[in-house]
N, C-alpha and C positions, 0 to 999 in steps of 0.2 A: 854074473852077480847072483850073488845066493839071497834071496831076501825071506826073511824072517820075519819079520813083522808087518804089519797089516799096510797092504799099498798106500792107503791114507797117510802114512808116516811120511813116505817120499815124494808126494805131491805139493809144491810150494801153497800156504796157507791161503785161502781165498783164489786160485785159480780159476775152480767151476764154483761159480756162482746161482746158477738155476738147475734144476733136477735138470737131466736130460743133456746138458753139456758134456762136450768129447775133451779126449785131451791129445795134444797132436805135434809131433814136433815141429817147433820152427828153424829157423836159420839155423839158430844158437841155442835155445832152450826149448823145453816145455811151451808147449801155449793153450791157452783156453781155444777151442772151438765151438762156438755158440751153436744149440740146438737147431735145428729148421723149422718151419713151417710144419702143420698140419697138410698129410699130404705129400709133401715133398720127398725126393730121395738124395741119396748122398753118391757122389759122384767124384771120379777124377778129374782134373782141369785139362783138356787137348795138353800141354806141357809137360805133365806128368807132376807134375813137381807140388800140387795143391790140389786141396778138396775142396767142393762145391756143392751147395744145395740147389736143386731143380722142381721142377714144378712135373710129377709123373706124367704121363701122356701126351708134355707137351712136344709140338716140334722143333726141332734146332737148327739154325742152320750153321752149317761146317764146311772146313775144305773149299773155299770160294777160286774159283777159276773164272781167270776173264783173257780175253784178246781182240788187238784189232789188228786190220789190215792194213799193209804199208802203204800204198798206192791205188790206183786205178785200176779195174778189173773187168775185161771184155768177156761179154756172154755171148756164145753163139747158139747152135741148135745142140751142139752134147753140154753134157751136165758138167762145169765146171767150181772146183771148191775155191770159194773164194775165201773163208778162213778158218783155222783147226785149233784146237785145244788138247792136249793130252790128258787127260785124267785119271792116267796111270792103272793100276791093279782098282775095278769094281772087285765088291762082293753080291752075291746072290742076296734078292728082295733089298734092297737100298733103293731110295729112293730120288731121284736128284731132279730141280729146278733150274728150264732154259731159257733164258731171252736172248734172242738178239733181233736184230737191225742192220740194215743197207739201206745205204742212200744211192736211190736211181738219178746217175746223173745227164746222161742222155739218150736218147733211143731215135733211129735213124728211119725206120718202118715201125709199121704197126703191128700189135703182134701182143701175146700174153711173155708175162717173166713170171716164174717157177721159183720161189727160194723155199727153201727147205733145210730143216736140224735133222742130221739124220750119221749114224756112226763110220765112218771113211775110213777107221783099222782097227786091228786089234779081233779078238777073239770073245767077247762077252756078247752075252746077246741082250737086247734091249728091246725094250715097248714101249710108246708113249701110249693115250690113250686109244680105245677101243682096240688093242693090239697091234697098232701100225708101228714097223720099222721105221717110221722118218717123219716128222712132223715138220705141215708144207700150206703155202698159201698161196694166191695165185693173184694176178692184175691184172690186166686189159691198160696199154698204152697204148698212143695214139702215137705220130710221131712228133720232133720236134727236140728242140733242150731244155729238159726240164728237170726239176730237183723234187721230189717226192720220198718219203720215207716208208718202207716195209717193214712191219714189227713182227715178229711171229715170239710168242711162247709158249709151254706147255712144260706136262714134267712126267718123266721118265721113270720108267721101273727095269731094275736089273734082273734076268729069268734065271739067266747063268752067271756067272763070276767069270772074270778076266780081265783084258788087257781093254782098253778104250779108248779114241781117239774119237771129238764130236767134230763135226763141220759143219758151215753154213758153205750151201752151193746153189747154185743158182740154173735154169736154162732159160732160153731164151724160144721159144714154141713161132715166132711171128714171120718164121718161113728164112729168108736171109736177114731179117732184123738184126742190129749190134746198139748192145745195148750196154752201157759202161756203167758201171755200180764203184761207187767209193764210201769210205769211211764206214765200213764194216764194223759191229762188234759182236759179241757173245760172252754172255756171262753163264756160268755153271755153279750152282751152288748143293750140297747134300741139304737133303730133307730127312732130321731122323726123330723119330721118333723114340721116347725114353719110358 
């Protein structure tokens, strides 16, 4: 389109209504995009498909990953994963938030259980904080059947870019102790800052 006369011409009358207004297409037309905030930045929608105002510096969360486990999960003395998330392609300095949980549902001896988030494949390397590979919490059981719940969280920084798989695994330290964990979960979320 060759246009000649002043873009005001081709703009439907009364579209931008306040100084500062975009103009943006929609569906089917034209449309007013109202200014932002003071502050704010203007932004893609994850969809691709729409623009959005944001609040600078603030954090987001994105990409939400979760899983749980099918069944019943017997701990012995090696480190066993008792559930995994794929998180596909990290990039370098991303930031992501872990929680998860296991339910201790019975233990036979006495003995510490070990559960720990910590990366099980994949080639990106990872930090929680003070630069530990694996963020990990410990107990002290006694014996007996008992239902007790283990929360661990923290959050992650990526050093290197790559591939990522997270797990929740558990050991069992209390000599021949067996110690059955159910109803697993782990949620992954990005922390990004804009």
């Amino acid at each position: 389109m060759d246009i000649t006369a002043p873009v005001t011409d081709y703009i439907p009358g009364g579209i931008l209504t306040i100084r500062g207004d975009l103009l943006k297409r929609g569906v089917v037309n034209a449309e007013r995009f109202p200014r932002g905030d003071p502050k704010q930045v203007l932004r893609v929608v994850s969809s691709g498909l729409d623009l959005e105002y944001v609040n600078a510096g603030d954090h987001m969360f994105e990409n939400q990953w979760s899983g749980a486990n099918a069944g019943i999960v017997t701990l012995l003395s090696t480190t066993t994963i008792i559930l995994s998330i794929n998180l596909g392609t990290l990039l370098e300095n991303e930031v992501i938030y872990f929680q998860g949980h296991v339910n201790v549902l019975n233990v036979d001896a006495p003995g510490y259980i070990m559960i720990e988030i910590a990366r099980s494949a994949g080639v990106a390397n990872v930090y929680f904080f003070n630069d530990d590979t694996s963020l990990e919490v410990r107990t002290l059981f006694s014996t007996g059947g008992i239902i007790e719940k283990m929360i661990i969280s923290g959050i992650m920084r990526v050093v290197s870019g790559g591939t990522c798989t997270m797990s929740i695994r558990g050991t069992s330290s209390g000599g021949d102790s067996t110690i059955q964990i159910g109803d697993a979960q782990l949620w992954s979320t990005f922390l990004r800052k804009l």
